[in-house]
N, C-alpha and C positions, 0 to 999 in steps of 0.2 A: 504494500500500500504506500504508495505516496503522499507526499505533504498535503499535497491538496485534495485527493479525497480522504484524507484524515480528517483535515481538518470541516470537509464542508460532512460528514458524518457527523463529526461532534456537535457543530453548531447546528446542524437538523434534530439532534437529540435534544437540545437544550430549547432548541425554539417551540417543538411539543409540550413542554413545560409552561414557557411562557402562553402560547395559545391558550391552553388550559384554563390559565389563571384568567386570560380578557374576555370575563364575562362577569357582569355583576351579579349575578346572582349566583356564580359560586365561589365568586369573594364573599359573600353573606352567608352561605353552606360552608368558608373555611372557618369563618368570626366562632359560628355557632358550634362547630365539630372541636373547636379551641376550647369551649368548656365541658365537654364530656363527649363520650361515644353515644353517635344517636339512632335511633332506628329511623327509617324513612318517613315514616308516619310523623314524626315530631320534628322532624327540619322542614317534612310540608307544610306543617301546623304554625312554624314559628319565620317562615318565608314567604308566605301568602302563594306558596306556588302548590301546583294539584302534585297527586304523589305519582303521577305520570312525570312530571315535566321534572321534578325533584328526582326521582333515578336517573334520569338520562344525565343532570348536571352531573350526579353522584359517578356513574359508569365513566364520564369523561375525566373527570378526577381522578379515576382509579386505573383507568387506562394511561394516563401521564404517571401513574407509581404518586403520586400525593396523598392518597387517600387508599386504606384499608377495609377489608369486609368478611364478617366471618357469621357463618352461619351458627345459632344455637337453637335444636327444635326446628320447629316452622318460621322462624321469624329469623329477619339479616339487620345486623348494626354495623354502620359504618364508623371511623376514628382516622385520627391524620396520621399518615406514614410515619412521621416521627416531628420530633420539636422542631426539627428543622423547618418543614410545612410551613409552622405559623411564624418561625422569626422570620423568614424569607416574606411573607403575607405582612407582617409587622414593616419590616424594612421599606417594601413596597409603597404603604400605607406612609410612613414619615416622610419618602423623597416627597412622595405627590401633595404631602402635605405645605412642604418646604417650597415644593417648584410651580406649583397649581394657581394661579391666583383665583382661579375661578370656586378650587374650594376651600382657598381660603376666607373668601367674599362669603360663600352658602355656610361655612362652619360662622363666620361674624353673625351672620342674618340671624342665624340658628338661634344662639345664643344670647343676641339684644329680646329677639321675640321673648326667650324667657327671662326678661328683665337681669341679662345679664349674671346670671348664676356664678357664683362664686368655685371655684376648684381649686383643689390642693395637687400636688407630685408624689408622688409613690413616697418619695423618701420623708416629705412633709408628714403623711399621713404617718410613715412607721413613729417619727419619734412622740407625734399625739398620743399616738397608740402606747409604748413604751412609757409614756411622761401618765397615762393616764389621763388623759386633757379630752377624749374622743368616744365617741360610742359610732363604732364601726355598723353601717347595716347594709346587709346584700338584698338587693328587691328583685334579682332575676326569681323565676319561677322555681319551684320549691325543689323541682328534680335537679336543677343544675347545682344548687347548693350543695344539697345530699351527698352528689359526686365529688364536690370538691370547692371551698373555699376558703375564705384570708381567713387565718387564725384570727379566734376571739369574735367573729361576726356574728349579728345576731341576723337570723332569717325572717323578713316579713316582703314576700312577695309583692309589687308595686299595686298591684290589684286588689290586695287585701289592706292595703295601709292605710285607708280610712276608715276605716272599719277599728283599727289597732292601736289607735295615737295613742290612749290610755297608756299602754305600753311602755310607750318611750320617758325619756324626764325632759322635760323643760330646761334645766340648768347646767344643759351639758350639749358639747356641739357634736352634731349628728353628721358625720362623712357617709355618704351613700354612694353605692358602687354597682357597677351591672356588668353586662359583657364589652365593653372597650368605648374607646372613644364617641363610635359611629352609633352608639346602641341609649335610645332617651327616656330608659326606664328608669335610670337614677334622677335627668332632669327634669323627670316629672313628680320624682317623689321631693325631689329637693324643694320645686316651688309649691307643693301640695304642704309641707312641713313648714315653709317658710310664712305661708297665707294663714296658717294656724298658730305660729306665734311659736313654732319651736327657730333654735340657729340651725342651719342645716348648709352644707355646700359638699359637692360630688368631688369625687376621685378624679381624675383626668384620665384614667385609663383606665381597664377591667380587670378582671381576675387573673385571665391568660398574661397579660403583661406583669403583673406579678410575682404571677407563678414564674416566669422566665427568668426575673431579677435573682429567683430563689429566695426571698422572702416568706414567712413564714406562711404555711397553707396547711387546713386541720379535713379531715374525714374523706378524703378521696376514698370511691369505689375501689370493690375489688376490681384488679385491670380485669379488661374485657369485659364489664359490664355495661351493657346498653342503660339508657333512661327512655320513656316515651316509645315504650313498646305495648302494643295493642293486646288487648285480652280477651 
């Protein structure tokens, strides 16, 4: 083999990859497969896509080596080939954050509409957390906690947290956290606690980024276990 089809090999291996990844919607099926292993049924459910149109993203991912599938019983869960997956998906995420004006414009927008919310950085949050100054709360849905989140978190899913204010204390500042930057389950719970008279401001990032840093993370599943599998 020659230089040059060595090389245009390599670079058609690498560009399957890339292809892969340009589609929006299975950037949103990487985000979500970053907090736990999921069955198809639950990335349809949390993607607004039919569970037709969610395998075929899934199969294309799996056919680039990104993404994993193992069958138990009747039923298949998907997980990301390894951590690699999501820093590569993360790194992606910061250039275009960095280089994009356009979503750095729609992330502004985003963020005046909710009068501006307040965030911390991972390492802000550890020494609140550490100093005691924080009450950590995770509002993604109750299975992705289960599988895995920030030490010390208390669980109240976004959807139950009217319902739970009693709960929390008033005297204490509440950091609220979901799946990543792109995901406005914690900036909705932040301006739902701030309209009620608690302090409240969001993490800047999600769990999966976290988790990455290697900061502290409590009750992960056994590996290979699915969530949002049907019964």
């Amino acid at each position: 083999m020659n230089v040059r089809d060595f090389k245009n090999k390599i670079y058609n291996e690498l560009a399957s990859i890339t292809k892969a990844l340009a589609n929006p919607n299975r950037l949103e099926i990487i985000e979500l497969l970053a907090q736990c292993p999921c069955s198809v049924e639950y990335i349809a459910n949390n993607t607004s896509l039919s569970i037709a149109n969610a395998s075929q993203h899934l199969q294309t991912l799996k056919s680039a080596r990104l993404v994993i599938t193992e069958k138990r019983g009747k039923y298949s869960f998907y997980s990301l080939a390894n951590k690699n997956v999501f820093e590569v998906w993360n790194s992606m995420r910061e250039l275009a954050f960095s280089q994009n004006a356009e979503i750095e414009k729609l992330m502004k927008e985003f963020r005046e509409s909710r009068h501006n919310l307040e965030s911390v950085t991972s390492s802000q949050l550890l020494d609140r957390i550490q100093q005691g100054k924080a009450l950590l709360l995770d509002v993604r849905p109750r299975e992705e906690f289960e599988a895995g989140h920030i030490a010390s978190a208390l669980s109240i899913p976004q959807d139950e947290l009217i319902e739970r204010l009693k709960e929390l204390p008033k005297d204490k500042e509440i950091v609220a956290y979901c799946r990543g930057p792109l995901c406005a389950m914690a900036d909705d719970a932040v301006e739902l606690l701030n309209s009620h008279g608690f302090k409240a401001v969001r993490l800047e990032t999600g769990f999966p980024e976290w988790k990455v840093k290697g900061f502290p993370i409590d009750n992960a599943l056994p590996q290979g276990r699915a969530i949002g599998v049907s019964k």
